[in-house]
VODRENSE-253424 format. One record per atom (N, C-alpha, C): residue in three letters; residue number from 0; x, y, z. Coordinates in Angstrom, 1 decimal, decimal comma. Layout:
+------+------+--------+--------+--------+
! resn ! resi !      x !      y !      z !
+------+------+--------+--------+--------+
!  ALA !  NUM !      X !      Y !      Z !
...
+------+------+--------+--------+--------+
//
This chain:
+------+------+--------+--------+--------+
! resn ! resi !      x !      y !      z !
+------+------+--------+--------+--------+
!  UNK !    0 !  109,4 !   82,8 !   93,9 !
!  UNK !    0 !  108,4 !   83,7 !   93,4 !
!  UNK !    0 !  108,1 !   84,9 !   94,3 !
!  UNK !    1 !  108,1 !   84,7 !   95,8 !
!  UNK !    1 !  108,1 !   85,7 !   96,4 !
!  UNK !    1 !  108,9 !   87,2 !   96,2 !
!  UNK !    2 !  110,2 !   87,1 !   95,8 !
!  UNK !    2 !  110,8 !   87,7 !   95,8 !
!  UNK !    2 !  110,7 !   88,7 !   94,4 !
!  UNK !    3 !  109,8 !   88,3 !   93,8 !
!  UNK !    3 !  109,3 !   88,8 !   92,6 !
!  UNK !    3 !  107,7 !   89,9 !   92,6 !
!  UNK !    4 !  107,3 !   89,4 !   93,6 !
!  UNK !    4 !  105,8 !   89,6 !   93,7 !
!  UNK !    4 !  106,0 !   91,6 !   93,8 !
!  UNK !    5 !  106,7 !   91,8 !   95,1 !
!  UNK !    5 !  106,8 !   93,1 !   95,4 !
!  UNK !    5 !  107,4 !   94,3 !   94,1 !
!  UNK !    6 !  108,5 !   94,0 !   93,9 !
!  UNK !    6 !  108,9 !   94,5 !   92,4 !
!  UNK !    6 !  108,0 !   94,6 !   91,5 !
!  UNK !    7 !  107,0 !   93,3 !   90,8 !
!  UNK !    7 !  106,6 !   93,1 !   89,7 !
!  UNK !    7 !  105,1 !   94,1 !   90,0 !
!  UNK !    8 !  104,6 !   94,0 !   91,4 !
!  UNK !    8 !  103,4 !   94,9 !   91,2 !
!  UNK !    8 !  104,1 !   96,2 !   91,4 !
!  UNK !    9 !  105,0 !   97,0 !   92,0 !
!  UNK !    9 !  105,3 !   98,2 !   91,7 !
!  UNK !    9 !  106,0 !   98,6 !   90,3 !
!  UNK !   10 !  106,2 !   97,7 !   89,6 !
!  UNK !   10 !  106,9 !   98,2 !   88,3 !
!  UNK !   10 !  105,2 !   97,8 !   87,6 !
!  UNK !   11 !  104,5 !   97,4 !   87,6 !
!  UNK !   11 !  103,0 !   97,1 !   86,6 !
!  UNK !   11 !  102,4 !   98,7 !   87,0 !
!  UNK !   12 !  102,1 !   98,9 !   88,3 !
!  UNK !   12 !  101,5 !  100,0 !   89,0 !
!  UNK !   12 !  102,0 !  101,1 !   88,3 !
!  UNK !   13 !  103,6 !  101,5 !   88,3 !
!  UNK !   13 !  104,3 !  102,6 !   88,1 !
!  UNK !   13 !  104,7 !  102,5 !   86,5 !
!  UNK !   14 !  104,7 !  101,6 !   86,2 !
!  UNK !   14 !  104,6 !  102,0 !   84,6 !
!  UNK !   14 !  103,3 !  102,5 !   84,1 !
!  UNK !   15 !  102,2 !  101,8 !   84,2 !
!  UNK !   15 !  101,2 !  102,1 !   84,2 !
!  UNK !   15 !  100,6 !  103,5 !   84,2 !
!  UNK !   16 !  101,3 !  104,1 !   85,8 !
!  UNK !   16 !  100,8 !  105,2 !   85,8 !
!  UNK !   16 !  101,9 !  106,2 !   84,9 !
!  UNK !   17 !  103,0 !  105,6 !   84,5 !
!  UNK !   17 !  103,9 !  106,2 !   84,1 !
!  UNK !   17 !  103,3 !  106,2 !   82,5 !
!  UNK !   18 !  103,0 !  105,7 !   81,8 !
!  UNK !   18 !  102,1 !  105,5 !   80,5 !
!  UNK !   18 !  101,1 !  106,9 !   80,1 !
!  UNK !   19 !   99,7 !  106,2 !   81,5 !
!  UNK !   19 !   99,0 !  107,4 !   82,0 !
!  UNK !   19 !   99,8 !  109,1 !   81,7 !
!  UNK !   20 !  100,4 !  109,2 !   82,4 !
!  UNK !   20 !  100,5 !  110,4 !   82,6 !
!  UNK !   20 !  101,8 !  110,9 !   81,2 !
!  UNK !   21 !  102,1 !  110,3 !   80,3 !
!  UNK !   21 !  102,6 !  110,0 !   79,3 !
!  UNK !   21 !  101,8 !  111,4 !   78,4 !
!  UNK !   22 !  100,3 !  110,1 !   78,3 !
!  UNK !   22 !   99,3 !  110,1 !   77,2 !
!  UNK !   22 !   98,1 !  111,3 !   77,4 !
!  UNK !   23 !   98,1 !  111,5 !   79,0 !
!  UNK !   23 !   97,8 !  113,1 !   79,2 !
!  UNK !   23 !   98,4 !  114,4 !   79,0 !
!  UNK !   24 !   99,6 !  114,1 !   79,3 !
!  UNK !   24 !  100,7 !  115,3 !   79,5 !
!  UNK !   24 !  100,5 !  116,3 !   78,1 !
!  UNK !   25 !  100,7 !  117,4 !   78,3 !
!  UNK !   25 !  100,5 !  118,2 !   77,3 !
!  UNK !   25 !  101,9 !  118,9 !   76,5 !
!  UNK !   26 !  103,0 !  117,9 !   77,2 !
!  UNK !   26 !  104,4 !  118,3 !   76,9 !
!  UNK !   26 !  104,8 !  116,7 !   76,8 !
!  UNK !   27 !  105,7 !  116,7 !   75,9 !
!  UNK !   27 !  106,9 !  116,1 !   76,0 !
!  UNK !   27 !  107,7 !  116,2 !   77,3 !
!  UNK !   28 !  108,6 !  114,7 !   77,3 !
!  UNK !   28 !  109,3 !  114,3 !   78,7 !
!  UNK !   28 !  110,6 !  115,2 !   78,0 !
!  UNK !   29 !  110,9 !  115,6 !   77,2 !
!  UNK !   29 !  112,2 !  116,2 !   77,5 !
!  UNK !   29 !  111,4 !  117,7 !   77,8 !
!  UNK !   30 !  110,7 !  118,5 !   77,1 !
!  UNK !   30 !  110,4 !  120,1 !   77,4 !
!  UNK !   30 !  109,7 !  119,7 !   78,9 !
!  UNK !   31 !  109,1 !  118,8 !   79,5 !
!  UNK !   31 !  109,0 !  118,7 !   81,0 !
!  UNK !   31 !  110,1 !  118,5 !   82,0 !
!  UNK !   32 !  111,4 !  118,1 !   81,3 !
!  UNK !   32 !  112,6 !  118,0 !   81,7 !
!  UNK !   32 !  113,1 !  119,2 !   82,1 !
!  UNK !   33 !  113,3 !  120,0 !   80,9 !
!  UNK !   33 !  113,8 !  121,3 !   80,7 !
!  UNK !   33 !  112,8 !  122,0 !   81,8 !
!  UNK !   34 !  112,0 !  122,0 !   81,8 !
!  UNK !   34 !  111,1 !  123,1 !   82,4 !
!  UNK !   34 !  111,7 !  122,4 !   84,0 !
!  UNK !   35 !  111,3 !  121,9 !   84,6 !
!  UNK !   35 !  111,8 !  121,6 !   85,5 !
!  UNK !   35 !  113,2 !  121,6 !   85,9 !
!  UNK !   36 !  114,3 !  121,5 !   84,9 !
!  UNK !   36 !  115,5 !  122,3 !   85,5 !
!  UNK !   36 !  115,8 !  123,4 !   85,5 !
!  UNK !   37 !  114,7 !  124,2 !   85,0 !
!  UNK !   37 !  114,8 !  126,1 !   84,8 !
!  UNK !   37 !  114,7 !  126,9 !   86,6 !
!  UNK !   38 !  114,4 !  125,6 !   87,5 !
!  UNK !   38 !  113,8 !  126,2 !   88,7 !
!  UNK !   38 !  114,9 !  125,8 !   89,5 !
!  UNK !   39 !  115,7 !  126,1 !   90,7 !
!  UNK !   39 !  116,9 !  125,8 !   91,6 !
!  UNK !   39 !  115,6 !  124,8 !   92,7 !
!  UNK !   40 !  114,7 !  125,0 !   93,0 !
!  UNK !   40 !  114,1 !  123,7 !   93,8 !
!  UNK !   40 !  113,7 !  122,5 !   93,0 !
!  UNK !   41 !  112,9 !  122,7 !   92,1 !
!  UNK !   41 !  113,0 !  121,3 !   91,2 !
!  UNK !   41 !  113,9 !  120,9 !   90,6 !
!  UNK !   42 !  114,9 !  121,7 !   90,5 !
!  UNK !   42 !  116,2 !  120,9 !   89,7 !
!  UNK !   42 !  117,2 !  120,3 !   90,7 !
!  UNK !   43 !  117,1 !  120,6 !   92,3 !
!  UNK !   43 !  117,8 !  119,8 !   93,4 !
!  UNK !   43 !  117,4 !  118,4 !   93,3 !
!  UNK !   44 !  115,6 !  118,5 !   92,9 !
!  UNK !   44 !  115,4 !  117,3 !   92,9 !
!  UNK !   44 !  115,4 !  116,3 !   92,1 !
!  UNK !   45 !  115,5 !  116,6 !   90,4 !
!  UNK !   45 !  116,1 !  116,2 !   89,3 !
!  UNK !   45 !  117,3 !  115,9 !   89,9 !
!  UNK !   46 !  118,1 !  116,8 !   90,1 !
!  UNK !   46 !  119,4 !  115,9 !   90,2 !
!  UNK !   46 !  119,7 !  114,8 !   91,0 !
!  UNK !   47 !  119,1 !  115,7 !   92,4 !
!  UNK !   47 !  118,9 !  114,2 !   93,4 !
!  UNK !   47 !  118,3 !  112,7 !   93,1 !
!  UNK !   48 !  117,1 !  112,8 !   92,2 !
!  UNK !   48 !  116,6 !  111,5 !   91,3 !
!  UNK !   48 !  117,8 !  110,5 !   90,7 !
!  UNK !   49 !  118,7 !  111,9 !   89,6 !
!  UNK !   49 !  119,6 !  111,2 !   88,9 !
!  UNK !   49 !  120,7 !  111,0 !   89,9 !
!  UNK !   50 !  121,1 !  111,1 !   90,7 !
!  UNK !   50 !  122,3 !  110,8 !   91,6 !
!  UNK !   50 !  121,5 !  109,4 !   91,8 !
!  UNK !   51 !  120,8 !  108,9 !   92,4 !
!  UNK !   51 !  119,7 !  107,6 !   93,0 !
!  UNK !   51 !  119,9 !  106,6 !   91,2 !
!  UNK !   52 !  119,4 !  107,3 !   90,6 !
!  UNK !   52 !  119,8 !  106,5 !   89,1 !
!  UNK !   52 !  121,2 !  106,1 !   89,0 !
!  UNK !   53 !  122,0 !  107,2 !   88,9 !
!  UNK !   53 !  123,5 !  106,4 !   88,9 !
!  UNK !   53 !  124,1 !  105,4 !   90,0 !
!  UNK !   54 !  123,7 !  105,7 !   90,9 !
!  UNK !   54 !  124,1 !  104,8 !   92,0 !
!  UNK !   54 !  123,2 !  103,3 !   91,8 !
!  UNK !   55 !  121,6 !  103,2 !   91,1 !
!  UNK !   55 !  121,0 !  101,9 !   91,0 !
!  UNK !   55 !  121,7 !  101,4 !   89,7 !
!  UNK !   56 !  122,6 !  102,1 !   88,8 !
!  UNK !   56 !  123,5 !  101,6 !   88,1 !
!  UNK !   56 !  124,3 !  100,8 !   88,4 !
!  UNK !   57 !  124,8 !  101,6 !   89,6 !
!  UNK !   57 !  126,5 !  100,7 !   89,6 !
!  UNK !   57 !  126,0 !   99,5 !   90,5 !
!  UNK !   58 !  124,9 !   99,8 !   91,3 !
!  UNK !   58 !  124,4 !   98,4 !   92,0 !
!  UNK !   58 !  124,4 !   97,5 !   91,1 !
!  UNK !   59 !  123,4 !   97,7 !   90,0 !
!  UNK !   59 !  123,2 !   96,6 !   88,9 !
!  UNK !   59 !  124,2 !   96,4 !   88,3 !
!  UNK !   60 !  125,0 !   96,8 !   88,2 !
!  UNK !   60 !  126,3 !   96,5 !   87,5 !
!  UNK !   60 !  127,1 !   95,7 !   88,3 !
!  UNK !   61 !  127,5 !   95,8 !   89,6 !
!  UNK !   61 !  127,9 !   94,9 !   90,7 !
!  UNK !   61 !  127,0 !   94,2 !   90,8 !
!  UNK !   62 !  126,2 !   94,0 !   90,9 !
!  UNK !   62 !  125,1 !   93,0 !   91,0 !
!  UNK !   62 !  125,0 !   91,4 !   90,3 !
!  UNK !   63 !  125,2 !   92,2 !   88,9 !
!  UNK !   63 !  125,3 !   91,2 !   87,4 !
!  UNK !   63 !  126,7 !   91,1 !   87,5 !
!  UNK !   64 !  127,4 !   91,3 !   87,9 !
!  UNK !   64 !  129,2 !   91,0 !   87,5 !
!  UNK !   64 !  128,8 !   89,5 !   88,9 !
!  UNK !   65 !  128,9 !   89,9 !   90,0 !
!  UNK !   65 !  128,7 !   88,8 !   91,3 !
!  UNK !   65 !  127,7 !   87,8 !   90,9 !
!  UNK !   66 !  127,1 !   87,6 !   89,7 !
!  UNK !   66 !  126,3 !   86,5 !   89,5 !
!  UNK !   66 !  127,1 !   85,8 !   88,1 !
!  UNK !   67 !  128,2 !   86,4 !   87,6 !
!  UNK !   67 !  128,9 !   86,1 !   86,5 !
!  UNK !   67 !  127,8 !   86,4 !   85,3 !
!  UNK !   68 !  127,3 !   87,4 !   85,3 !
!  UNK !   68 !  126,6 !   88,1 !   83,8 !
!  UNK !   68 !  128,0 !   89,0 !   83,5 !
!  UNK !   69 !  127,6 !   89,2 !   81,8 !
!  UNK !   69 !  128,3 !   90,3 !   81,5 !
!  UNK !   69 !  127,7 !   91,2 !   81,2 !
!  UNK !   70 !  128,5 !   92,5 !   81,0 !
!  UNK !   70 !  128,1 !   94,0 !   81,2 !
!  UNK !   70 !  127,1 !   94,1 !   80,1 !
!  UNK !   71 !  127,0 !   93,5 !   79,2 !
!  UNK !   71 !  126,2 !   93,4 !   77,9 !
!  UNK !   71 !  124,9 !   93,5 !   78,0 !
!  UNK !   72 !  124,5 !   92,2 !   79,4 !
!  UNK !   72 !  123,4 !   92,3 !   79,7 !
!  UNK !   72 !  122,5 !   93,5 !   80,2 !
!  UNK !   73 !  123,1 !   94,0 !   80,9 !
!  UNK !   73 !  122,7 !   95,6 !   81,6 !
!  UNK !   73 !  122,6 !   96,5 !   81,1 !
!  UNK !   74 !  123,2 !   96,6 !   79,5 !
!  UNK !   74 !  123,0 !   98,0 !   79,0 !
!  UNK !   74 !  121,1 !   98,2 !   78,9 !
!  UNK !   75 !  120,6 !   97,3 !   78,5 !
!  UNK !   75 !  118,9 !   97,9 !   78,4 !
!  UNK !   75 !  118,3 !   98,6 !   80,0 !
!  UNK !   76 !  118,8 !   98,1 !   80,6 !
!  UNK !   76 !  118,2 !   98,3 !   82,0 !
!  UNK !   76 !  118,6 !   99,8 !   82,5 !
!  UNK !   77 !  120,2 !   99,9 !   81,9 !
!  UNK !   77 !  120,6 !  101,1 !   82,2 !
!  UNK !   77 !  120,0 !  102,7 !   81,7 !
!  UNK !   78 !  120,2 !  102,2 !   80,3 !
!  UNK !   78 !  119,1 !  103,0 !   79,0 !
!  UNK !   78 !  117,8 !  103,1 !   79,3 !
!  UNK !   79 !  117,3 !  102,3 !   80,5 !
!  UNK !   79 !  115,8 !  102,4 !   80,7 !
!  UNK !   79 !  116,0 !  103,4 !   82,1 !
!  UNK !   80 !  116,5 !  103,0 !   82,6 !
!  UNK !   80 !  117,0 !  104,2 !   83,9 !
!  UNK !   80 !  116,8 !  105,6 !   83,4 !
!  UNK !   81 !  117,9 !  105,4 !   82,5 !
!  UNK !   81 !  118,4 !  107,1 !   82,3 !
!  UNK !   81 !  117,3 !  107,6 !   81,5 !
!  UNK !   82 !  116,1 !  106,9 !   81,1 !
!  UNK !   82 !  114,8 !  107,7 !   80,3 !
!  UNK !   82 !  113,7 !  108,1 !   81,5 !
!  UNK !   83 !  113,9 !  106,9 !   82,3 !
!  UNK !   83 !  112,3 !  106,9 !   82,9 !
!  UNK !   83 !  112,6 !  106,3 !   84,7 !
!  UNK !   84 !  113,9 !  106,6 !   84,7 !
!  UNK !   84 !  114,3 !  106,4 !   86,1 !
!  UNK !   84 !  114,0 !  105,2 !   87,1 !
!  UNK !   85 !  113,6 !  104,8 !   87,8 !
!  UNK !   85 !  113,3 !  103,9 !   88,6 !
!  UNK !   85 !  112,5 !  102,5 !   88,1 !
!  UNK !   86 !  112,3 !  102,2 !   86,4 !
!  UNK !   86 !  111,4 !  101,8 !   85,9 !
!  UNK !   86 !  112,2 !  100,4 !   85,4 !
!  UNK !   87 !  113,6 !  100,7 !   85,4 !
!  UNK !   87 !  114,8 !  100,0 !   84,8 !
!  UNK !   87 !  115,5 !   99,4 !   86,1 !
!  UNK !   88 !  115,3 !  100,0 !   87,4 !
!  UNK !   88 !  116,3 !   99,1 !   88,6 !
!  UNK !   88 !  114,9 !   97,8 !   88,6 !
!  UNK !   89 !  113,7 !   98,3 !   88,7 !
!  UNK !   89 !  112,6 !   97,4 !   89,2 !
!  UNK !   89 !  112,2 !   96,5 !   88,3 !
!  UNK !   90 !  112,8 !   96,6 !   86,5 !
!  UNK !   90 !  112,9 !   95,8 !   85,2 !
!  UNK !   90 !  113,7 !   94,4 !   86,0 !
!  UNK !   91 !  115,0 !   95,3 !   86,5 !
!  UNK !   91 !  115,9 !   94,2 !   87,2 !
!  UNK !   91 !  115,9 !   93,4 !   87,7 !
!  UNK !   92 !  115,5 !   93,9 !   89,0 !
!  UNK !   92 !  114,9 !   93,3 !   89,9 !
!  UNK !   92 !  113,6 !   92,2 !   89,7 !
!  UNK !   93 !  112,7 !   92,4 !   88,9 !
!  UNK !   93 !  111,6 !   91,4 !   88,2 !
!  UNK !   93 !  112,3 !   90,2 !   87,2 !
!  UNK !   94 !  113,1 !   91,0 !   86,2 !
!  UNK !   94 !  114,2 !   90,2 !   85,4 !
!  UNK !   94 !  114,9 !   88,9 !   86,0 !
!  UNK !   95 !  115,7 !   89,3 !   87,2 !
!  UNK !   95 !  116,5 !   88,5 !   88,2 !
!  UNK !   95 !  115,7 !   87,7 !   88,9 !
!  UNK !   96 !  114,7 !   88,2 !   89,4 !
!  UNK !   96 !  113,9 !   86,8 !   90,4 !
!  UNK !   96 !  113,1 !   85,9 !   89,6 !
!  UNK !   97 !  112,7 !   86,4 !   88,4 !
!  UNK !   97 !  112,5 !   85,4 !   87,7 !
!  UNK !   97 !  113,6 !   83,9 !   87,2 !
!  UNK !   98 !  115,0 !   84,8 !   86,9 !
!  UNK !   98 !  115,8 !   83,9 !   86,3 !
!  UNK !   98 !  116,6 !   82,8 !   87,7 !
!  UNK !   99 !  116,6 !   83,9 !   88,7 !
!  UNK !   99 !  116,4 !   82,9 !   89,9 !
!  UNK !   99 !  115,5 !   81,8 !   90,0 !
!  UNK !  100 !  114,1 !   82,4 !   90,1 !
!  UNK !  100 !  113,0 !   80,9 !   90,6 !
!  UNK !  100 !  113,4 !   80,2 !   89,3 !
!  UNK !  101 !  113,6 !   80,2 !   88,1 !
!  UNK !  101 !  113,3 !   79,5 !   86,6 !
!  UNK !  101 !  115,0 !   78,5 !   87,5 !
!  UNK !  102 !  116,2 !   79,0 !   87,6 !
!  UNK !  102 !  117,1 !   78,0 !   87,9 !
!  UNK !  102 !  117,0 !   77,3 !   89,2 !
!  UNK !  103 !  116,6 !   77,6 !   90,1 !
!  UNK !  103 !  116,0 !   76,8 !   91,6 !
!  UNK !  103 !  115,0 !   75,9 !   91,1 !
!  UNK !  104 !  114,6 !   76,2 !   90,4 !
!  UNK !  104 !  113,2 !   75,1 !   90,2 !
!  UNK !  104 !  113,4 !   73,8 !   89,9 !
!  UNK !  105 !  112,8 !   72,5 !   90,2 !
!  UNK !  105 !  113,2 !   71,4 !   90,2 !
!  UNK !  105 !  112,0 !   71,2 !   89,0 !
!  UNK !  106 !  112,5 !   70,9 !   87,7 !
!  UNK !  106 !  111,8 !   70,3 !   87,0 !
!  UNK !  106 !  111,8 !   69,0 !   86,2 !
+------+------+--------+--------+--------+
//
């Protein structure tokens, strides 16, 4: 359960505020997309986000292959990545330590 605790309150925290700032925003996440790649400094940083997203990909993907999952399992996590970025490695991550403690557990 430990290994759950850290993940599960940063992914409650950051969705949350990711919701938040959803249901204020006065734009859409794609015309906030766009607008932010119209600029060469915010768009280094968009990309540099998405470079960190493809790479928490292929982790999870090596990740799930070394525990004998198949790729099948990963596509939501991925799809959650590529919308909302860091919200889908930490889905994982909460995902996995659960399915860990649930098979360690002596019941």
């Amino acid at each position: 359960m430990k290994k759950v605790i850290l993940p599960l309150s940063v992914l409650v925290l950051f969705s949350g505020y990711t919701l938040y700032a959803m249901l204020v925003s006065q734009e859409s996440l794609l015309d906030f997309g766009v607008r932010l790649m119209s600029s060469v400094d915010t768009a280094q940083v968009v990309i540099d986000l998405y470079i960190f997203c493809g790479l928490a990909c292929i982790w999870m993907y090596y990740d799930n292959k070394a525990s004998g999952g198949r790729f099948v399992v990963i596509i939501p996590y991925v799809l959650v990545t590529a919308v909302f970025a860091s919200i889908g490695p930490l889905l994982y991550l909460v995902v996995k330590g659960f399915k860990n403690n649930y098979k360690g557990s002596k019941v």
